[in-house]
C-alpha positions as CSV (number, residue, x, y, z in Angstrom):
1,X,-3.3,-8.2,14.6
2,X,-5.1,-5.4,16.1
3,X,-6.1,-2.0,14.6
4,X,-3.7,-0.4,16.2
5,X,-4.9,2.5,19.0
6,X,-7.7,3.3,17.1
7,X,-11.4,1.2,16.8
8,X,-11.3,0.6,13.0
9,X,-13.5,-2.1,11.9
10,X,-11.3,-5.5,11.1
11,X,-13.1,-7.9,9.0
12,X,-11.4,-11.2,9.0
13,X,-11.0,-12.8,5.1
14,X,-12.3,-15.9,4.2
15,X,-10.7,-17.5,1.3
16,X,-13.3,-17.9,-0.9
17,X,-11.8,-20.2,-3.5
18,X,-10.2,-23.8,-3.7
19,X,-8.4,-22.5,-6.9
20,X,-7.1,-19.8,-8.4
21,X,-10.3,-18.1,-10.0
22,X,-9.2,-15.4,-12.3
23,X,-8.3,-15.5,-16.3
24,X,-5.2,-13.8,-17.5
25,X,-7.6,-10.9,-19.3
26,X,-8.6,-10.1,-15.5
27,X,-4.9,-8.7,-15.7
28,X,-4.9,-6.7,-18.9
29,X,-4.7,-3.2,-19.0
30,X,-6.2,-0.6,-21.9
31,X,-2.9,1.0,-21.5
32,X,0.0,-1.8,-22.6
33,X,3.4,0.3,-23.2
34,X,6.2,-0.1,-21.4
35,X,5.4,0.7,-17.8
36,X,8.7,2.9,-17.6
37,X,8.1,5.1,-20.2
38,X,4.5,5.6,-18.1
39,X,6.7,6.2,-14.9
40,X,9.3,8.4,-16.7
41,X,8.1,11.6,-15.6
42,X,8.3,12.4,-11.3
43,X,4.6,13.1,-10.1
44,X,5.4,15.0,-6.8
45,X,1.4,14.9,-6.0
46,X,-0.6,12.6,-3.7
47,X,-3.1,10.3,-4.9
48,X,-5.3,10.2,-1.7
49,X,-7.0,13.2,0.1
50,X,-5.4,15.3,3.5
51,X,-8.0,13.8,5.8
52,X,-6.6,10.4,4.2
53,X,-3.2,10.7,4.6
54,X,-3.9,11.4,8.4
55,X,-5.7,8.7,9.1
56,X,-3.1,6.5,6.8
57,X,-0.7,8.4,9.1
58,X,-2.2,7.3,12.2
59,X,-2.9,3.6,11.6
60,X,0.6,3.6,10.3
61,X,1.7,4.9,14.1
62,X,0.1,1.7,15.7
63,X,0.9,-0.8,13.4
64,X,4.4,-0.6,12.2
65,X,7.8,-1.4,13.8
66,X,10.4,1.1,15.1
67,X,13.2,-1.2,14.7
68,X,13.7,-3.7,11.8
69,X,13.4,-3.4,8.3
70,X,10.6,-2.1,6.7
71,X,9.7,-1.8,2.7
72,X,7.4,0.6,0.9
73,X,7.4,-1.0,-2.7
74,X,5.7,1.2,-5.7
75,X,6.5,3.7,-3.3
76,X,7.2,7.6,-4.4
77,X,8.4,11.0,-2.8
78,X,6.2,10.4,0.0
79,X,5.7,7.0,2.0
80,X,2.7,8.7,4.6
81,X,4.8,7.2,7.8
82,X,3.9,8.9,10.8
83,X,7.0,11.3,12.7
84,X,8.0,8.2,15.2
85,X,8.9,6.0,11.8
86,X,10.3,8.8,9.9
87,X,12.6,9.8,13.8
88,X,13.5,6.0,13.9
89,X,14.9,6.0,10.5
90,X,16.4,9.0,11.2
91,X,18.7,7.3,14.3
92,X,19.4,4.1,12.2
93,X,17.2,2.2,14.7
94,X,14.5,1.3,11.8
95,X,15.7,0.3,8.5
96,X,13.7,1.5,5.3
97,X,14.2,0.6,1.8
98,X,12.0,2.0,-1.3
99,X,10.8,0.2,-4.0
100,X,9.6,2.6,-7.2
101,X,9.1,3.1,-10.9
102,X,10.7,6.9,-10.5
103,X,14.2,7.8,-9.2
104,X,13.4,11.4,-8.7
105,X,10.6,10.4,-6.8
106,X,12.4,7.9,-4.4
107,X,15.5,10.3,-4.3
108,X,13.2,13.2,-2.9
109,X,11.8,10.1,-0.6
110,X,14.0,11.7,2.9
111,X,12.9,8.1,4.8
112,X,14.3,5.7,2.7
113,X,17.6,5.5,4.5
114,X,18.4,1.9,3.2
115,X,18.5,2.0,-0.5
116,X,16.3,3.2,-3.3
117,X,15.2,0.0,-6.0
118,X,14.5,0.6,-9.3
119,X,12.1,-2.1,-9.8
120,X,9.6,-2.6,-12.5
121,X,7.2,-5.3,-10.7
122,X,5.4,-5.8,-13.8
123,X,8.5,-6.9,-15.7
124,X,10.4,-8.6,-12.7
125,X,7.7,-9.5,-9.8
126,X,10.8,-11.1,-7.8
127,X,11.0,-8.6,-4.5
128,X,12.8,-11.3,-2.7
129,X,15.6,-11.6,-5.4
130,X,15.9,-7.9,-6.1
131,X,16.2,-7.1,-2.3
132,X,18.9,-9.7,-1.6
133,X,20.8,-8.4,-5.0
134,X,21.3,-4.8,-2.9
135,X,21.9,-6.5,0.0
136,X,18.9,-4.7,1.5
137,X,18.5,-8.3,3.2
138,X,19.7,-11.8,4.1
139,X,19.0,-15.3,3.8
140,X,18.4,-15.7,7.5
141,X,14.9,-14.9,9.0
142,X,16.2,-12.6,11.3
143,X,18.1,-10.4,8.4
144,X,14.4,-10.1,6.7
145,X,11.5,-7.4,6.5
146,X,9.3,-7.0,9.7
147,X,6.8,-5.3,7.8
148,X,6.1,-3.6,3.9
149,X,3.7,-1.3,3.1
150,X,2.1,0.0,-0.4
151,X,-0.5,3.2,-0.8
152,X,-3.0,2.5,-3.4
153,X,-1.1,0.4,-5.9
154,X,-1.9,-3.1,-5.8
155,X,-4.4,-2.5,-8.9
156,X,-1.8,-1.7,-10.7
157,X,0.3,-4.8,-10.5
158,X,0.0,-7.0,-13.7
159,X,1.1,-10.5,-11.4
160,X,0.2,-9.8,-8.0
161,X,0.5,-13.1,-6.6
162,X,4.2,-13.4,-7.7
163,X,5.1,-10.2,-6.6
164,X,3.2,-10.8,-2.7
165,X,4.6,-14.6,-2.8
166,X,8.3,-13.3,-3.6
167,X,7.3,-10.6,-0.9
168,X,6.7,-13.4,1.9
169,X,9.7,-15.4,1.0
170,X,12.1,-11.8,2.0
171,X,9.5,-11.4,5.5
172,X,10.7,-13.1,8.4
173,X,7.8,-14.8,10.6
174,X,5.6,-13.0,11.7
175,X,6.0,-10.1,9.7
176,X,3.4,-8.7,8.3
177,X,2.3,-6.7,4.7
178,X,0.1,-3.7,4.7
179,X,-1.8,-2.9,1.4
180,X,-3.6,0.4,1.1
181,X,-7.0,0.7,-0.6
182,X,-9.1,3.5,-2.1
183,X,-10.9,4.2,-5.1
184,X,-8.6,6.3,-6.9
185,X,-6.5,5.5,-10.2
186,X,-4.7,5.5,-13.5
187,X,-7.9,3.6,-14.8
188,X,-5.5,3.1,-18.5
189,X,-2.9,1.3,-15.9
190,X,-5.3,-0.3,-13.8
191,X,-6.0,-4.4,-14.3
192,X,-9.2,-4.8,-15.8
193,X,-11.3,-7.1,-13.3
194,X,-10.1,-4.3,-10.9
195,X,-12.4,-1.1,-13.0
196,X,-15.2,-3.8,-13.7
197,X,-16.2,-4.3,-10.1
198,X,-16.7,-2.5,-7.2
199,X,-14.8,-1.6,-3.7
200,X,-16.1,-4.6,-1.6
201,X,-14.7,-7.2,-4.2
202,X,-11.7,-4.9,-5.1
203,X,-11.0,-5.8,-1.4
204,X,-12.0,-9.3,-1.3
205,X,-9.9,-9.6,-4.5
206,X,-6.6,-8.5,-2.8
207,X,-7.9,-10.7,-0.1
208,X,-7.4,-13.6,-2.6
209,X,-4.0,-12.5,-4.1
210,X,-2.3,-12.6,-0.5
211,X,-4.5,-16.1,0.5
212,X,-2.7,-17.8,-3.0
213,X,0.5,-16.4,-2.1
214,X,0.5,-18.2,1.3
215,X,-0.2,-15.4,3.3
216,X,-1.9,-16.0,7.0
217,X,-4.0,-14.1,8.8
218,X,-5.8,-11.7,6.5
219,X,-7.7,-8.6,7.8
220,X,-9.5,-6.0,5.6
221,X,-9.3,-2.6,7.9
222,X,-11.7,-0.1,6.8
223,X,-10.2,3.4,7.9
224,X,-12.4,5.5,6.2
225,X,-16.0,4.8,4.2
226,X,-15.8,8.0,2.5
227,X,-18.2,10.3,4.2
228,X,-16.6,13.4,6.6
229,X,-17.0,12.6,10.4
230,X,-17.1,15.7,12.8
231,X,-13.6,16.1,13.0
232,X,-13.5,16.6,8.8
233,X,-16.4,19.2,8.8
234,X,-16.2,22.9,9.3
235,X,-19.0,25.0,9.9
236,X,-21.1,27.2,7.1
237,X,-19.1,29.8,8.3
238,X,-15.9,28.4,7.6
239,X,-14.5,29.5,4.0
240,X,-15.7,26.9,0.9
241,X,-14.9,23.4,2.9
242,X,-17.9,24.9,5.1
243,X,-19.9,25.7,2.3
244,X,-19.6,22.3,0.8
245,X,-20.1,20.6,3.9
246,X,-23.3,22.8,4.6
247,X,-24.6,22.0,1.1
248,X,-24.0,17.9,1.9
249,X,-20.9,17.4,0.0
250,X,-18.7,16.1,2.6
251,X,-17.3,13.5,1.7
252,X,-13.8,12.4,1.7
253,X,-11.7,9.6,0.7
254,X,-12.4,6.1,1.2
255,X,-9.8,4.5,2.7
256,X,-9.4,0.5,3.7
257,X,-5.8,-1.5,4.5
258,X,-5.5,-5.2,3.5
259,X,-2.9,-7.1,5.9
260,X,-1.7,-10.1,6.2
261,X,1.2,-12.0,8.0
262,X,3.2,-14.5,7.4
């Protein structure tokens, strides 16, 4: 896989274990309750900065299919997919479905033109089965994904190797999984090993979930490392963004992508 039309680093993964490494307290959470009653209320908001979203945007532009099926799972009102996605949906030549906790959310979600999936992946990690249950696709390999995406929710999965296992078995070969990375969260819903180390191993980690759920192929994509490049700063002169760039504080988002195929 290349980084698309941009030079982003790629860092191959090397699995790093024989066997599975991590204890079930790795997956607790200081925040238990029912993940629905957590979800109940629509957050119309992003979770990752502007100058995020538009490099999310762009990577997204040379990575993704314009035909097929594609699925954005823990996805919300907003999937970041650039215009060419959202205009291939649009003519029926790209299938995409939505997987969420929030049906407001995924209802104000204009891209999802192939179904809307309640799914609590914490409670049911079975994408596959849930996917074929609204006929969203078939048994065949040619009637499965070509690619899924997910924006800065992997920590929050309680059993992510079910969930990215089940994910495989509904990708036809070839396709491929796209797991976005920064360093923002519900820390009372993130999994525990995830707030107890920092973003290297977070990465590394989700390296390991896709590596034990048969995954191939595993890159770690680093599309931002947090500071402003030229293109994110403004001059002194240039309203407050200036001023805190001027005084040192630009910074932005980090921002890394963990793919795989299978």
């Amino acid at each position: 896989m290349s980084a698309g039309s941009h030079d982003w680093p790629v860092k191959q993964y090397t699995p790093r274990y024989s066997s599975w490494p991590y204890n079930p307290s790795d997956f607790t959470r200081q925040d238990s309750s029912p993940d629905a009653s957590f979800y109940s209320a629509p957050r119309l908001l992003t979770h990752i900065d502007d100058a995020a979203i538009t490099t999310l945007c762009t990577y997204y532009d040379g990575t993704l299919p314009r035909r097929g099926k594609i699925l954005d799972f823990c996805s919300s009102w907003i999937s970041h997919y650039p215009r060419p996605i959202e205009d291939a949906a649009a003519n029926g030549e790209l299938k995409v479905i939505g997987m969420g906790m929030n049906k407001a959310e995924l209802e104000a979600n204009k891209v999802l033109n192939t179904g809307r999936l309640l799914i609590d992946l914490n409670d049911n990690p079975d994408i596959s089965a849930a996917l074929q249950k609204a006929d969203a696709i078939s048994d065949d390999d040619a009637g499965k994904l070509d690619a899924s995406t997910n924006v800065v929710s992997i920590d929050y999965l309680t059993q992510p190797v079910e969930v990215l296992k089940s994910l495989r078995e509904a990708t036809k070969t070839g396709g491929s999984v796209h797991l976005t990375i920064s360093n923002r969260c519900f820390p009372t819903k993130a999994i525990s090993k995830w707030l107890r180390v920092e973003e290297e191993e977070r990465l590394l980690m989700v390296g390991d979930f896709l590596h034990f759920a048969g995954w191939q192929n595993i890159e770690i994509v680093e599309l931002s490392n947090g500071k402003a490049g030229a293109s994110d700063q403004a001059s002194p002169q240039q309203g407050l963004q200036g001023i805190m760039s001027w005084m040192g504080m630009n910074s932005r988002d980090p921002l890394w992508v963990v793919r795989a195929t299978k």
